[in-house]
C-alpha positions in Angstrom: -2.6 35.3 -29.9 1.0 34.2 -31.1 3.0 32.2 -28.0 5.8 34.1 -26.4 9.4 34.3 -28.6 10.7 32.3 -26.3 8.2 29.4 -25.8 8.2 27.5 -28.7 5.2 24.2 -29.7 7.5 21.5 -30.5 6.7 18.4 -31.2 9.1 15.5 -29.4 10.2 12.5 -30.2 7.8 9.8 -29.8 8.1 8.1 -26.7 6.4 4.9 -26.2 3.5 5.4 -29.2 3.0 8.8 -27.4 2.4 11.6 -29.6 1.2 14.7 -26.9 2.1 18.0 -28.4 3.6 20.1 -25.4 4.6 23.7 -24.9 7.6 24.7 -23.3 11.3 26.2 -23.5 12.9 25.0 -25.9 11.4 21.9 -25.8 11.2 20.7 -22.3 8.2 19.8 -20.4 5.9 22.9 -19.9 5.9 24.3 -15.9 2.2 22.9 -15.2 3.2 19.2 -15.4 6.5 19.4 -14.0 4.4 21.0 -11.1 1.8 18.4 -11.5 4.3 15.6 -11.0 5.9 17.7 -7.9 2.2 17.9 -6.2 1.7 13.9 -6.8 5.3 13.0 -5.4 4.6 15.0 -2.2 1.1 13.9 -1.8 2.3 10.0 -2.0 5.2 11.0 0.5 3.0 12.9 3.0 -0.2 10.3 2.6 1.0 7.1 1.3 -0.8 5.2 -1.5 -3.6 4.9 0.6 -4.1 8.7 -0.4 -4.1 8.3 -4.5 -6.2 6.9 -6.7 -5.5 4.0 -9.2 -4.6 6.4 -11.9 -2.3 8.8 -9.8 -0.3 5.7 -8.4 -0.2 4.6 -12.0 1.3 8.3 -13.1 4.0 8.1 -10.5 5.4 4.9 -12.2 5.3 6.0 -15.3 6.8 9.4 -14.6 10.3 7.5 -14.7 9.5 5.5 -17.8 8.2 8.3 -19.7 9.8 11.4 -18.9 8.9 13.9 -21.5 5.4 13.9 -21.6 1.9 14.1 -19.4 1.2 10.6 -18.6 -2.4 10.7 -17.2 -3.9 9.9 -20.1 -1.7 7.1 -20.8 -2.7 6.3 -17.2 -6.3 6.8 -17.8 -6.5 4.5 -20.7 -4.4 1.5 -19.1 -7.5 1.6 -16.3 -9.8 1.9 -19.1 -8.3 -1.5 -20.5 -7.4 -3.5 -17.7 -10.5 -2.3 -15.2 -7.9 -1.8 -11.8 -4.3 -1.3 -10.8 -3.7 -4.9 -9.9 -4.9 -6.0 -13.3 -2.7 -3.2 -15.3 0.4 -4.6 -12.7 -0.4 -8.3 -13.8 -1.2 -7.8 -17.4 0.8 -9.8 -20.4 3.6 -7.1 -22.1 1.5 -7.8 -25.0 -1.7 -6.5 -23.8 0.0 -3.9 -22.4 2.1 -2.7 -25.6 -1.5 -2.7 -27.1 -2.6 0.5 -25.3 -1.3 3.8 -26.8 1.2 5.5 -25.4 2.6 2.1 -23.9 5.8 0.5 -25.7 8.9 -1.8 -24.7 9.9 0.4 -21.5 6.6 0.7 -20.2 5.8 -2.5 -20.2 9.0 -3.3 -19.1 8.8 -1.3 -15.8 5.2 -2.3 -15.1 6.7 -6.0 -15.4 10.0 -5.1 -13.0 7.0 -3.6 -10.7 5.0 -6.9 -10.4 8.5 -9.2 -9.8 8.6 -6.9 -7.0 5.8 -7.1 -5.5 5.3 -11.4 -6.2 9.3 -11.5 -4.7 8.3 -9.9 -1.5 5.0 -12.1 -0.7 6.8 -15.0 -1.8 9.6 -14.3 0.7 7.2 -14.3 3.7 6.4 -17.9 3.2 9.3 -19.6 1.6 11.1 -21.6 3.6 9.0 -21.5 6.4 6.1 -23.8 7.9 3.0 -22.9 5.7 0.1 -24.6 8.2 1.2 -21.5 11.1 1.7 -18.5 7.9 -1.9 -19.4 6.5 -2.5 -16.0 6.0 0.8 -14.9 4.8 0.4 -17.7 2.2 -3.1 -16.5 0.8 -1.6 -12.9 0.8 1.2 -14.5 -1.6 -1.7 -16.1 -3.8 -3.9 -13.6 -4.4 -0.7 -11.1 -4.7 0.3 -14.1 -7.3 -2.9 -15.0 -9.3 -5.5 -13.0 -8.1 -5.7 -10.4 -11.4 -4.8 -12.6 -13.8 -6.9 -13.1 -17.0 -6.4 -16.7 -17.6 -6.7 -19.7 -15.5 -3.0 -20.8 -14.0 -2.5 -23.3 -11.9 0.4 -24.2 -9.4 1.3 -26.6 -7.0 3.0 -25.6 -3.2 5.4 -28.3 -2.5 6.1 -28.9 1.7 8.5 -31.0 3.3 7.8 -33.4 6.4 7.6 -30.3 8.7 5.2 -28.7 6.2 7.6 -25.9 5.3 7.5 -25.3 1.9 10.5 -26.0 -0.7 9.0 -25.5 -4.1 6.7 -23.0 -5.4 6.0 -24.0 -9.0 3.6 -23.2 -11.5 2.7 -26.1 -13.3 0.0 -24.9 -16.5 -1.8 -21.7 -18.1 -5.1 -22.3 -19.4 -7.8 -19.9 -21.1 -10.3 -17.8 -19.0 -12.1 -20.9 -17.8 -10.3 -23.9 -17.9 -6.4 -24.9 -17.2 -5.3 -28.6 -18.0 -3.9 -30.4 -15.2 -1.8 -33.5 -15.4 -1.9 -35.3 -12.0 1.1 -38.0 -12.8 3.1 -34.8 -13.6 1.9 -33.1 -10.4 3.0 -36.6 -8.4 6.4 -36.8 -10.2 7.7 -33.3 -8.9 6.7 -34.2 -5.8 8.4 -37.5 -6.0 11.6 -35.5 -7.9 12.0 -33.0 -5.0 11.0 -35.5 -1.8 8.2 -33.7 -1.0 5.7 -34.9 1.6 2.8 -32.4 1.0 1.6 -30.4 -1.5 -0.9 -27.4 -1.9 -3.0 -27.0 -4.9 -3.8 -23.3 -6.0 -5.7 -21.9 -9.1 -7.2 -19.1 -9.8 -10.5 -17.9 -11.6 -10.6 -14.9 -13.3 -13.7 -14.4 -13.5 -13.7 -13.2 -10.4 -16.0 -16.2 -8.4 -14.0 -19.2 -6.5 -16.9 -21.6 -6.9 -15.0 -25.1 -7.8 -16.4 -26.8 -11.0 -17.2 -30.0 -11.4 -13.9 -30.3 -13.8 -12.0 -28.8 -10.6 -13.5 -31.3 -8.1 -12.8 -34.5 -10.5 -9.1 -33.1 -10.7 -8.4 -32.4 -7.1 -9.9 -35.8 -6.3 -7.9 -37.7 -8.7 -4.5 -35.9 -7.2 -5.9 -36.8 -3.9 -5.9 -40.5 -4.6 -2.7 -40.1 -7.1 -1.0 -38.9 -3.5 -2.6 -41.1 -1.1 -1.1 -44.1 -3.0 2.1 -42.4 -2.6 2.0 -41.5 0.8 2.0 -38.0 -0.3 -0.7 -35.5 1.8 -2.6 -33.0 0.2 -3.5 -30.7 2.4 -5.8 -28.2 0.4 -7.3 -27.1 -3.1 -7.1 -23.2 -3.0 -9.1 -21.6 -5.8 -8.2 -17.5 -5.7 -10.9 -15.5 -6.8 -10.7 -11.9 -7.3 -11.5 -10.6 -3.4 -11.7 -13.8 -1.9 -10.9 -17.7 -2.2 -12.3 -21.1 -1.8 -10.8 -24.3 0.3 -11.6 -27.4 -0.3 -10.4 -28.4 2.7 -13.1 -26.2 4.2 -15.4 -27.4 2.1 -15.2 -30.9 3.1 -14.5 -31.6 -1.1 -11.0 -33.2 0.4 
């Protein structure tokens, strides 16, 4: 049966590698997904993000940076990729522009969206005494490093009333391994007057178990700062769910 005279099938403009095919009035979005968008917006209002899954929070971002179009599927296949929200949120751009229907603007956003969300964990501990915001400083790391899909490792740097001053990331690795140069760690510290410092690196596959590599290197820092009169209080590997101290360990 022929569509009404005045709804026409047009196809618009690629946005972001999209290429749906809607139906509408002269070319705006049809009345079923503006209502679907309506129905998510009040849902998120009424029960928070608590109440959505991954791909419905994922919709209502990129309802802003694609406008014209359905989105769930592009929603569907970033979770596809990536496995979670948190690993779409801290995916490369690259990655990300690799998925269809995902382009500069996308990416973009879904970048904007992680600076957010890093900037406002990071603002519970700056400037403030890390040993008494413990748990506020592992919220920042695995907001930080949790999701990531290579190895990066950073150093906390804390002044003589342990409240830290620098937050710096000092290498990217591969999936399993990230090179660490202990004079260089040392020399910031040296560079900024720190008197403590905080190792953190995460592993993205997921298990916080130390290697043997990451017990040699913490050790060597150890001594590196003990000959400096430099304290290191704790090695924090981030796993996915959960992390791993040295400190608790006994390894330091």
């Amino acid at each position: 049966m022929d569509a009404p005279k005045q709804f026409a099938e047009v196809q618009l403009p690629l946005l972001e590698g999209q290429e749906l095919l809607v139906t509408g009035p002269k070319g705006r979005l049809p009345s079923y997904i503006k209502d679907h968008r309506k129905r998510l917006r009040e849902r998120f209002v009424q029960g928070g993000p608590q109440a959505m899954p991954d791909y419905e929070l994922l919709e209502l971002i990129l309802f802003r940076s694609i406008p014209q179009c359905d989105v769930k599927p592009v929603a569907r296949r970033l979770l596809d990729a990536f496995g979670d929200f948190n690993r779409v949120i801290s995916a490369d751009p690259e990655r990300l522009m690799e998925i269809r229907g995902v382009g500069e603007t996308v990416a973009t956003d879904i970048k904007i969206l992680e600076a957010a969300a890093h900037r406002m964990a990071r603002a519970k501990v700056m400037q403030r005494p890390i040993l008494s915001s413990w748990d506020a400083l592992l919220d920042y790391c695995h907001t930080a490093m949790s999701h990531r899909e290579t190895e990066t490792f950073r150093v906390l740097y804390l002044d003589r009333k342990n409240v830290l001053i620098a937050d710096e990331e000092q290498a990217k690795g591969t999936v399993d391994h990230v090179p660490v140069y202990p004079r260089e760690v040392m020399k910031r510290a040296l560079d900024i007057n720190a008197s403590a410092i905080i190792l953190v690196h995460n592993h993205p596959s997921g298990d916080p178990t130390p290697s043997d590599a990451d017990i040699t290197m913490t050790q060597q820092i150890a001594n590196a700062a003990l000959s400096l009169g430099i304290t290191l209080h704790d090695h924090l590997i981030i796993g996915k769910s959960q992390e791993l101290s040295f400190r608790s360990e006994g390894l330091i």
